[in-house]
C-alpha positions in Angstrom: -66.3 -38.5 54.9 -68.6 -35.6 54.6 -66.7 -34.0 51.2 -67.1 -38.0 50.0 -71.0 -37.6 50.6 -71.4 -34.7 48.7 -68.9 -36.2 45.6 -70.7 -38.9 45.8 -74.4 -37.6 45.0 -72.9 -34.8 42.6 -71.9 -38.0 40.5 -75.6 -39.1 41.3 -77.1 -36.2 40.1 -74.4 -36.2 36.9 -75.4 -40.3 36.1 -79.3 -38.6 36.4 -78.5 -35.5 34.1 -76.7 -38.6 31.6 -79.5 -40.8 31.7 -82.6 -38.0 30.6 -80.4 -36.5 27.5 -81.2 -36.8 24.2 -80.2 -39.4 23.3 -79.6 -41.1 26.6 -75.7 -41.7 27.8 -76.8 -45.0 30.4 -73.2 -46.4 29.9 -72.0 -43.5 31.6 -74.9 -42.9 33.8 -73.8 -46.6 35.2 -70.1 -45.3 35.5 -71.2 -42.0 37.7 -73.0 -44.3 39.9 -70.4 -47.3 40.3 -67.6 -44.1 40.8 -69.7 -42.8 43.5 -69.2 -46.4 45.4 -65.3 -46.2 45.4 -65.6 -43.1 48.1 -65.4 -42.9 51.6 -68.8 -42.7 52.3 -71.6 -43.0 55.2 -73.9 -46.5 55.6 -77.0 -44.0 54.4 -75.0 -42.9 51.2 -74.2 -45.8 50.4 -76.8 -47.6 50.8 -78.7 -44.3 48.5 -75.7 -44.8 46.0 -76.5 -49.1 45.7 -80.3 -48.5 45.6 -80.0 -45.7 42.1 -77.2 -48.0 40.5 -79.4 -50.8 41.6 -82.2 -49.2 39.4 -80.5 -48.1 36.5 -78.7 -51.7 36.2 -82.3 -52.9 36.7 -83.9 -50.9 34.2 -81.3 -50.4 31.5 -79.2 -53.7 31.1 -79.4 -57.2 31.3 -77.2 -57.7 34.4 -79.8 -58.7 36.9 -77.9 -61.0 38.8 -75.7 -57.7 39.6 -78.8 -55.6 39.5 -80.5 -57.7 42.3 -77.2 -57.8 44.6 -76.9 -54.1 44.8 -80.9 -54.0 45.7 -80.5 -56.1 48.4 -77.6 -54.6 49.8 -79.7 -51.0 49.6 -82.9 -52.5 51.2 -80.8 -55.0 54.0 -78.9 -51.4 54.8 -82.0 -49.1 54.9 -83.5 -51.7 56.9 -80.9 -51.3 60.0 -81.8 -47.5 59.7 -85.0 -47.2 61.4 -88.0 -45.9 60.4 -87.0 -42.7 58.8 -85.9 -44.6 55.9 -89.3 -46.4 55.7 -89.7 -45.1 52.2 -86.2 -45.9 50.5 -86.7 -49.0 52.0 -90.1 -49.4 50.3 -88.8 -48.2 46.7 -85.8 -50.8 47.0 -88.5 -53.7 47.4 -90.6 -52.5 44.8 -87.5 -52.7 42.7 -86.7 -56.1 43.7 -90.1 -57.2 42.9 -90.3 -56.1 39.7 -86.7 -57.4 38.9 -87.9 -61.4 40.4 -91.1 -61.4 38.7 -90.2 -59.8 35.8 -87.2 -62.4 35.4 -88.4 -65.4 37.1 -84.6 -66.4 37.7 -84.8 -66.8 41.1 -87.7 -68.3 43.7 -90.3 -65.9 44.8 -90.5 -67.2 47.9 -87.4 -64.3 49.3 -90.1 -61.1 48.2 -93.4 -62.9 48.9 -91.7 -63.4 52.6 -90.2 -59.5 52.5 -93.5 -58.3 51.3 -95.3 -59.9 54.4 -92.4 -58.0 56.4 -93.0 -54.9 54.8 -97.0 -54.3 54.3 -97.5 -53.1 57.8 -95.2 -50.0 56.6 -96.4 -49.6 53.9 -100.3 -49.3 55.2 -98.8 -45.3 56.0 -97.8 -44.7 51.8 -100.8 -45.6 49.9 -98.8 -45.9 46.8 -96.3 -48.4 48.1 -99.3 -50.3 50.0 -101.0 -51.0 46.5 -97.8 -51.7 45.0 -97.0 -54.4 47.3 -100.3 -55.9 47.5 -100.2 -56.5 43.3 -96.5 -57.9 43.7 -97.5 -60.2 46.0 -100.5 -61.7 44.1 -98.5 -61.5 40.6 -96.0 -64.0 43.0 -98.5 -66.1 44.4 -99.3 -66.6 40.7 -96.4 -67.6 39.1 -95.8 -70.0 42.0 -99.5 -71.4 41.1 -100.5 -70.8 45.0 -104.0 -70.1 44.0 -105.7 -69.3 47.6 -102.7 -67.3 48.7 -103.2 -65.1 45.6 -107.2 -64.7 45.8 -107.0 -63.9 49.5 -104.6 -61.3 48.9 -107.3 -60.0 46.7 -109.7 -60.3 48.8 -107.3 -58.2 51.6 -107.0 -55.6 49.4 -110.8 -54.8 48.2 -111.4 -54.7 52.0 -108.8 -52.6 52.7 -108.9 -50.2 50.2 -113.0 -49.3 50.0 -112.4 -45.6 50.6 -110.4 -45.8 47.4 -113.1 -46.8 44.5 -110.8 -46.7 41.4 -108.1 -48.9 43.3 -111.0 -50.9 44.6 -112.4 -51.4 41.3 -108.7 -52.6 39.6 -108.2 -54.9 42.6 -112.0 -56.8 42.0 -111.0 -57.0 38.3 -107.6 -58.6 38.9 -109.3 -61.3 41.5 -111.6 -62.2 38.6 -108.5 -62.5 36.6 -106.8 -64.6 39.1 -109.6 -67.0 39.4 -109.9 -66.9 35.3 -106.3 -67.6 35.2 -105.6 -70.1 37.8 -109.1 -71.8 38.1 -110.9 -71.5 35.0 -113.9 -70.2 36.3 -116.1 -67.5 35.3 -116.6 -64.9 38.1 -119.8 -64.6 39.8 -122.8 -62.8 38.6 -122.6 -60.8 41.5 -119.4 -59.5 41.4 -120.0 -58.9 37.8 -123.0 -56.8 38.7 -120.9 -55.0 41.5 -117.8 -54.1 39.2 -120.9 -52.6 36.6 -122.1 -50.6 39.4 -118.8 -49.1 40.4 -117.9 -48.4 36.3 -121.2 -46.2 36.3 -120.4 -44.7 39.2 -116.6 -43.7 38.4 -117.9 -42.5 35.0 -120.2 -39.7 36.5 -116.6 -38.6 37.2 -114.9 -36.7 34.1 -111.7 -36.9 36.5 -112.1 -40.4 36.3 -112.2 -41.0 31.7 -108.5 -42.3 31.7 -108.4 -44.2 34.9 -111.2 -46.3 33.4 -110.1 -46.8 30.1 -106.8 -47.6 31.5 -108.1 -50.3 33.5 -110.4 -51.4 30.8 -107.1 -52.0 28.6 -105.5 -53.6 31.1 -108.5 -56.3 31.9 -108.9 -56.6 27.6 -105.3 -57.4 27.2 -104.7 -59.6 30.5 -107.9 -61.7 29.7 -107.0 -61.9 26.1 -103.7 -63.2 26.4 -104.9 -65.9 28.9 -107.5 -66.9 26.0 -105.9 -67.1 23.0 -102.9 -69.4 25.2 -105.7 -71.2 25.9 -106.5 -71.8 22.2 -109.9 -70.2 23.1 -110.3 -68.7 19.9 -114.2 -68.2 19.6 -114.4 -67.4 23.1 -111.9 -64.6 22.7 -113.1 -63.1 19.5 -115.4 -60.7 20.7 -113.0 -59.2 23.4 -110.3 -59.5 20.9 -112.7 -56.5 18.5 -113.2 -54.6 21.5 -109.5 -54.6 21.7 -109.1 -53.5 18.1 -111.7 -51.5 18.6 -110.0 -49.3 21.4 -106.9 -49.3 20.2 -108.4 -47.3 17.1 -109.8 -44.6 19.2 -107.5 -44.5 22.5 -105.8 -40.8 22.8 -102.8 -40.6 23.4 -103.0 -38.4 26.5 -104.4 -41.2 28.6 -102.0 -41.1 30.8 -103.9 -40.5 34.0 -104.7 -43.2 36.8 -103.7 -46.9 36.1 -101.3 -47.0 32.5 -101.9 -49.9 30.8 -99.4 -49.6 27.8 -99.2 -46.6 25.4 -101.0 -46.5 22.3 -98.2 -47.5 20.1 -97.8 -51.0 22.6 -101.1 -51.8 22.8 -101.1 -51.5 18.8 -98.3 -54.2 18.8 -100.2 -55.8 21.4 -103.7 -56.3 19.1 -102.0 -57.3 16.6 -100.1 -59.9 17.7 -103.4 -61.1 19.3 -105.2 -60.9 16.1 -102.0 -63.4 14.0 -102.3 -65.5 17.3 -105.9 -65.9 16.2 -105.6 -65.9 12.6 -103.1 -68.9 12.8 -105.5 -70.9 15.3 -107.9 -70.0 12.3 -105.7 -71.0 9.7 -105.9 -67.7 7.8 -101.8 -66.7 6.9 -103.0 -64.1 4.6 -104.2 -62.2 7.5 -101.5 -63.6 9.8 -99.3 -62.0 7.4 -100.5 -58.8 7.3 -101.3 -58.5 10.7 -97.8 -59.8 11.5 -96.5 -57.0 9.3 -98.1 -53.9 10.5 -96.8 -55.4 14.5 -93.2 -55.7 13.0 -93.5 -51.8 11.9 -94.8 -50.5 15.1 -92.3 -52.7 17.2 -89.5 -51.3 15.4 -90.5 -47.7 16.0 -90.7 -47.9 19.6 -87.8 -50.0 19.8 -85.8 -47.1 17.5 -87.2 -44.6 20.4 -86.1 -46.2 23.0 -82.4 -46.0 21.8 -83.1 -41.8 22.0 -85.4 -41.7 25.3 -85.5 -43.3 28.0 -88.9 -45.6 28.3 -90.9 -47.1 31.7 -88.9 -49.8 33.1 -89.7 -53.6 30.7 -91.5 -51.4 28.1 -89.4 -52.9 25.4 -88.6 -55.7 26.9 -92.2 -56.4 26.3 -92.2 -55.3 23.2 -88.9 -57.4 22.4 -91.2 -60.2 23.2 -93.8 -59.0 20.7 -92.1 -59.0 18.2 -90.3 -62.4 19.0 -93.8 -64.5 19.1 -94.6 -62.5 16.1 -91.7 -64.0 14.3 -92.3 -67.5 15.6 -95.7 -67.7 14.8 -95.2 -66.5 10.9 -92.1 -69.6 10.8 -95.1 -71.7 12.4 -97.4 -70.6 9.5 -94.2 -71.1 6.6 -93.7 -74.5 7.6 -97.3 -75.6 6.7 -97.3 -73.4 3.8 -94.3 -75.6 2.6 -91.5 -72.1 3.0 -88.7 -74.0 4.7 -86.6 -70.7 3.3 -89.2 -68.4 4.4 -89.2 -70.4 7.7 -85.6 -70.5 8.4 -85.4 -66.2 7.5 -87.9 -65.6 10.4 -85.3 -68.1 12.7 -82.3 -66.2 11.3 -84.1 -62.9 12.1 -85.7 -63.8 15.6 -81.6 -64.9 16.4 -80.5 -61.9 15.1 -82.4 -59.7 17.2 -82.7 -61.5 19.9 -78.4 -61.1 19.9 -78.6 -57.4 19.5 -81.9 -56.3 21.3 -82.6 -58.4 23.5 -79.4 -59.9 25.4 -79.2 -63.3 27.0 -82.8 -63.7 28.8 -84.7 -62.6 25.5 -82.1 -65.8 23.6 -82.6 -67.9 26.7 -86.1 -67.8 26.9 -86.6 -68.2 22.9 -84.2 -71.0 22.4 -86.4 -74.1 23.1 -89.0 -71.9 20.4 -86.7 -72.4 17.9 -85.5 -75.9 18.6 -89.2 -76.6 18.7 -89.4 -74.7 14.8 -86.6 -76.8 13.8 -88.2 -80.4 15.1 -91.2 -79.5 12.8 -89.3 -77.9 10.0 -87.3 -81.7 9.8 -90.4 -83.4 10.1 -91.7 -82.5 7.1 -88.4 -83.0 5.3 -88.5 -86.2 6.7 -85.3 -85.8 8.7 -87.0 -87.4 11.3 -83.0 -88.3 13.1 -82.7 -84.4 13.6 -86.3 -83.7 14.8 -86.1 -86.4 17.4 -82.9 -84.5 18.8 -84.6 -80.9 18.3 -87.5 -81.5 19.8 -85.8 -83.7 22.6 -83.3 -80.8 23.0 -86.2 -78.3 23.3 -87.6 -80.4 25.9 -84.3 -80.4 27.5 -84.1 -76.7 27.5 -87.9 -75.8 28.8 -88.1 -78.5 31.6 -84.7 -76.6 33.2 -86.3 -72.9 32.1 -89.7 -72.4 31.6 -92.8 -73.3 34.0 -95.5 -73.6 30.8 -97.1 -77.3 31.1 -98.9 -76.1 27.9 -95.7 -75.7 25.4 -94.1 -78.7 27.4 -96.9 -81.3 27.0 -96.8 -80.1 22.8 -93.1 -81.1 22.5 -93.7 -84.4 23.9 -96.8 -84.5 21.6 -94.7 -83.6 18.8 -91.8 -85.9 19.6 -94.5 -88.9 19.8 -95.7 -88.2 16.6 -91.8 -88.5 15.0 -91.8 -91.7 16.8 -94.9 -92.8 15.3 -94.3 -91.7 12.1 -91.3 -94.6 12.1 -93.8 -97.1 14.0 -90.7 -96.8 17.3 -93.4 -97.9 19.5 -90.8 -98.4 22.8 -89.9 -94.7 22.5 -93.3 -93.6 21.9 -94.7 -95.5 24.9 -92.1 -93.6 27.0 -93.1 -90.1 25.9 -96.5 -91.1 26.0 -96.3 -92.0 30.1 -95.7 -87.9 30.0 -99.3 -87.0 27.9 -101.7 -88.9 30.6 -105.1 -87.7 31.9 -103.3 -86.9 34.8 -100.3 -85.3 34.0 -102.0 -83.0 31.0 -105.1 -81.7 33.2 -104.1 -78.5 33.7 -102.8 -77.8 30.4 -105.1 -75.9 28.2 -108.3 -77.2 25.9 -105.9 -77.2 22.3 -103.1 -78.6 24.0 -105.4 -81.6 25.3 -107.0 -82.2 21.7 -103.6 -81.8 20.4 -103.2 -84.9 22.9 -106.4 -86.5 21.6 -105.4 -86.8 18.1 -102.1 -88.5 18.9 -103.7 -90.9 20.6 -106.0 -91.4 17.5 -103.4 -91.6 15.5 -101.6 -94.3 17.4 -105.2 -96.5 17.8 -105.3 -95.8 13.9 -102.0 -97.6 13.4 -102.7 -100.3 15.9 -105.8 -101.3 14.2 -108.0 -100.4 17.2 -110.9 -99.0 15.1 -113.4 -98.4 18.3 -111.0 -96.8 20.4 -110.3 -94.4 17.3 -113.3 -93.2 16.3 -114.3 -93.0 20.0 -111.6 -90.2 20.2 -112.6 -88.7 16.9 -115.8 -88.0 17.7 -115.0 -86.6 21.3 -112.3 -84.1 19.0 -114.7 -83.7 16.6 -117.2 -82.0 19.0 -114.5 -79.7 21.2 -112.5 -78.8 17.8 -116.0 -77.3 16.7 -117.2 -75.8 19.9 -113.4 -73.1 19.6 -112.9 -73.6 16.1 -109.8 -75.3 15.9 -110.4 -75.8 12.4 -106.8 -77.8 11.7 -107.5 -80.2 14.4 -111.1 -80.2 13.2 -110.4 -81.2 9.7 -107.8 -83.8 10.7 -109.9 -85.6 12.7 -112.4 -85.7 10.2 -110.3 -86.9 7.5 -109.0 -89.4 9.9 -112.5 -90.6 10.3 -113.5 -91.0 7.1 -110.6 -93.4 6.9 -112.8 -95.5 9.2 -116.4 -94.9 8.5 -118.4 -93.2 5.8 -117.7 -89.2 5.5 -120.0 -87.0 3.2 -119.5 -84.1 1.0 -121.3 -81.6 3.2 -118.8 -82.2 6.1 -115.7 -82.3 4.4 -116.5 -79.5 2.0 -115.0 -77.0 4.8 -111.9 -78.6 5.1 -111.4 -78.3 1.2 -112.1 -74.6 1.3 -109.9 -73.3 4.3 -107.1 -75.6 3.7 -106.5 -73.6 0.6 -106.4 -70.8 2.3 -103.9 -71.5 5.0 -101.8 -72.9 2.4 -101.8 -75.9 4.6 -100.1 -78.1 1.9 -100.5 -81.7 4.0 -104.3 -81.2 4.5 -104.7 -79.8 1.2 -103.5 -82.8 0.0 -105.5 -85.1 2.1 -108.6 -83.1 1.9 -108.4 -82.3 -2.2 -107.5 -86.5 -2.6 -110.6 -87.1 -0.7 -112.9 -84.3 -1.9 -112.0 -85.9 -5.4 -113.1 -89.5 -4.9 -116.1 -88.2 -3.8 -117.2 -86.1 -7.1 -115.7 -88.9 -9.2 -118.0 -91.3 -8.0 -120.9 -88.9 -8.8 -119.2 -88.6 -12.4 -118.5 -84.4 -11.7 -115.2 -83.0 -13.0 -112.1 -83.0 -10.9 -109.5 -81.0 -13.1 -110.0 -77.8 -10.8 -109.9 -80.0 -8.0 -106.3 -82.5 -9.3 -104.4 -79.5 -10.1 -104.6 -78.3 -6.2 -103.7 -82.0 -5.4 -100.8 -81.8 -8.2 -99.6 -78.4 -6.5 -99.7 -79.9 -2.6 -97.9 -82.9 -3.9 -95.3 -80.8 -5.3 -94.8 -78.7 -2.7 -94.4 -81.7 -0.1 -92.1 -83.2 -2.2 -89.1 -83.9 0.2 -86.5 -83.0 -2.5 -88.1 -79.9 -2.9 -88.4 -78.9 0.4 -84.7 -79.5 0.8 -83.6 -77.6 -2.2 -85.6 -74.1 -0.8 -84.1 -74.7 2.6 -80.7 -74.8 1.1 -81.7 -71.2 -0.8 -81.7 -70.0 2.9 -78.8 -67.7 4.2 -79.4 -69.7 7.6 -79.7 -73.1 6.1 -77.2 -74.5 8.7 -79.4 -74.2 11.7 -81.4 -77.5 11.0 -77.9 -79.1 12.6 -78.0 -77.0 15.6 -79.2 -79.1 18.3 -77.1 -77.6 21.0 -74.6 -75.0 22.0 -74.5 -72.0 21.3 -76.5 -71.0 18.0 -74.7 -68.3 17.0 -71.8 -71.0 15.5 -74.6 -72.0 13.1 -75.5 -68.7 11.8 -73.5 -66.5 8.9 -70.6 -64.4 10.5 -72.4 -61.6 8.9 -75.1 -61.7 10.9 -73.6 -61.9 14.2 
């Protein structure tokens, strides 16, 4: 047995020496590692031998289901060893931590409760101790237990006071917490207290990357929960510090807290900034911004294949470039590019299938399903975007935990419903969009809610009850500038009550340049009554209403999607996708 030992972490230290060349051989790495199993070997060696094929399972393939049975064999084993394993054991539930959270495939319940086993240890290992404690409130999260969460927090800062720069990320993450979960602002006091410990930590030189790092990682964490949010004035200012940073970060911050290289958090801002620009209906900088993310996605991505990266670096980044991709078919669907719209489908497949492996397609699935409900409405296929948005619903109430994207599928199936006056149906989706079942979801999301329902009072000649809502969309579309849902609602209005030139004038001007063909339409139309009635010239103003008109025209619309090399995945409601995609792609 001893001879099997030592064979057994030789082919350890050959799977290591596999996994750091140039370019990195994992498949064979993974083969050292599950040879080394097939020996005679001790409990401890094997239970060394499951933990490092447990990690490089973990962090180089998709096979978490197998990745997360030889981590819990490794930490069940080291945990019948005693004490002098304490720190295996700790590295084995670190590893299973990331893999739950990170995947969200299985309850969180089996760490949070192995975690409470575990912290007493890991009070002795300062590293594993502040490891834990973050796991366990990034779990409390994701299984919404608010007060469990803040009063790990809470633990922590108290706990850890001899530590200021660990003291300092803990307060930041509790104000995150209670941003995230609660909505709330933090208190001025805590504000004033985090300022204090910032000045002092920058009398440090030592300290220069530490802070920046956890300045990065508070920009990008807060960010992202804002622009979800549809907060898009609120964010703007953090979203330029981001921008800001990101143009003068070195790349030797490396020390203290990493938050993301300086490739990732490039990818990062500007996926923020098309997230913003589509909320603002600017696709001219959508597109560029889109573009420049694309570029710097691919690089890291084409590293990755040559060295090997920090574990869900490019998963991340796979994700990146995903929304990226969704949001530019978002923005080609309202420009009236059902081929441009269909590409960025085909290519969001296609990479999904080759980069990203079956959680990447899993989670990106109802996305597209979603695409293709909108894409048929505006062909007016309105058969096939019933059954893609009902399929996408289908998909993300068995997958995903987002009320947010959830509540705007039903909002978008209602609308299909109402567009053919099936008011039986739409009663039925809309028992899902009450007060009470849409209060947690986010401030767009619940205007997005608003204007169905003015919409419907519209059609059922309920005037009062319409305008009532208008004016309450009105006033929160202005206060984030939501400026689709803003001039919507106003052109709705004017349908019931008298709308001036002033107001309306806005509308006219960034509808053109979101290429927002539908509101162009409606805005231009209106726009043009009033100037006729004051006897002004409309040519300038008809031509525009000429081009939307054309560009709406269902025909049309068909023929480009046709021109599309994906053209068949408008009939993919469910199954596998791939069957609706050229061979050559796949």
């Amino acid at each position: 047995m001893l001879e099997h030992n030592q064979i057994a972490m030789s082919m350890l230290a050959m799977a290591e020496t596999l996994r750091t060349q140039h370019p990195p051989k994992l498949k064979m790495a993974i083969k050292c590692a599950r040879g080394a199993l097939k020996l005679n070997l001790s409990p401890e060696t094997v239970a060394h031998c499951q933990l490092q094929l447990g990690k490089l399972l973990l962090f180089y393939t998709d096979h978490y289901e197998i990745a997360r049975q030889h981590l819990h064999y490794a930490y069940e084993s080291l945990t019948t060893m005693g004490d002098f394993y304490v720190l295996k054991r700790l590295e084995a539930l670190s590893l299973l931590c990331d893999l739950y959270i990170h995947s969200q495939m299985w309850p969180m319940n089996t760490i949070l409760g192995l975690i409470r086993k575990e912290m007493g240890y890991a009070k002795q290992f300062s590293h594993y101790h502040h490891k834990l404690l973050l796991y366990f409130i990034e779990a409390c999260k994701i299984e919404r237990n608010t007060k469990a969460a803040l009063d790990a927090c809470d633990l922590a800062i108290q706990s850890i006071e001899s530590h200021k720069p660990m003291e300092l990320y803990f307060r930041i993450t509790k104000h995150l917490v209670r941003y995230q979960m609660l909505r709330e602002e933090p208190d001025p006091q805590d504000v004033l207290q985090i300022g204090a410990m910032i000045k002092e930590l920058e009398q440090n030189p030592i300290m220069e990357f530490h802070l920046k790092n956890i300045k990065g990682f508070f920009m990008c964490t807060k960010l992202a929960f804002m622009l979800s949010e549809g907060l898009s004035r609120t964010s703007r200012s953090l979203l330029r510090q981001l921008q800001h940073e990101v143009t003068t970060t070195s790349k030797d911050c490396i020390n203290g807290i990493r938050w993301m290289d300086e490739t990732a958090m490039t990818v990062f801002a500007c996926v923020m900034t098309v997230v913003s620009a589509v909320v603002q209906c600017s696709y001219d900088r959508a597109y560029k911004y889109h573009m420049i993310a694309i570029k710097h996605a691919d690089d890291i991505i084409t590293k990755s294949t040559r060295t090997p990266q920090e574990f869900a670096v490019v998963r991340c980044i796979n994700q990146m470039k995903m929304t990226s991709l969704e949001l530019m078919a978002t923005c080609n669907i309202m420009a009236c590019r059902p081929d441009a719209c269909l590409n960025n489908m085909r290519d969001m497949i296609i990479f999904s299938s080759r980069c990203g492996g079956e959680i990447l397609q899993r989670e990106f699935e109802p996305h597209l399903q979603y695409l293709l409900g909108m894409l048929c409405s505006y062909t007016k296929q309105y058969d096939l975007a019933e059954r893609h948005f009902a399929s996408a619903i289908e998909m993300y109430s068995k997958r995903g935990n987002d009320s947010n994207i959830l509540c705007l599928l039903y909002v978008n199936l209602a609308l299909t419903y109402l567009n053919q006056m099936k008011l039986v149906e739409y009663y039925d989706i809309a028992a899902h969009l009450a007060p009470s079942r849409i209060a947690d979801c986010s401030p767009m999301v619940r205007n997005n809610v608003k204007f169905l329902n003015a919409i419907y009072y519209h059609l059922n000649q309920k005037p009062n009850e319409c305008k009532s809502v208008i004016h309450e969309l009105l006033q929160d579309a202005k206060a984030e500038d939501f400026f689709r849902l803003h001039g919507l609602a106003l052109l709705m209005l004017s349908l019931l009550a008298p709308v001036d030139e002033t107001s309306v004038k806005p509308t006219v001007d960034w509808s053109k340049k979101s290429y927002d063909h539908a509101v162009v339409l409606w805005s231009h139309n209106f726009y043009a009554k009033l100037l006729s009635r004051r006897g002004e010239d409309t040519t300038e103003i008809m031509a525009e209403i000429t081009k939307s008109f054309d560009a709406l025209n269902v025909d049309h619309l068909i023929r480009q999607s046709m021109e599309s090399q994906a053209a068949n995945l408008v009939n993919w409601v469910d199954g596998n996708v791939h069957d609706y995609m050229p061979k050559d792609d796949l």
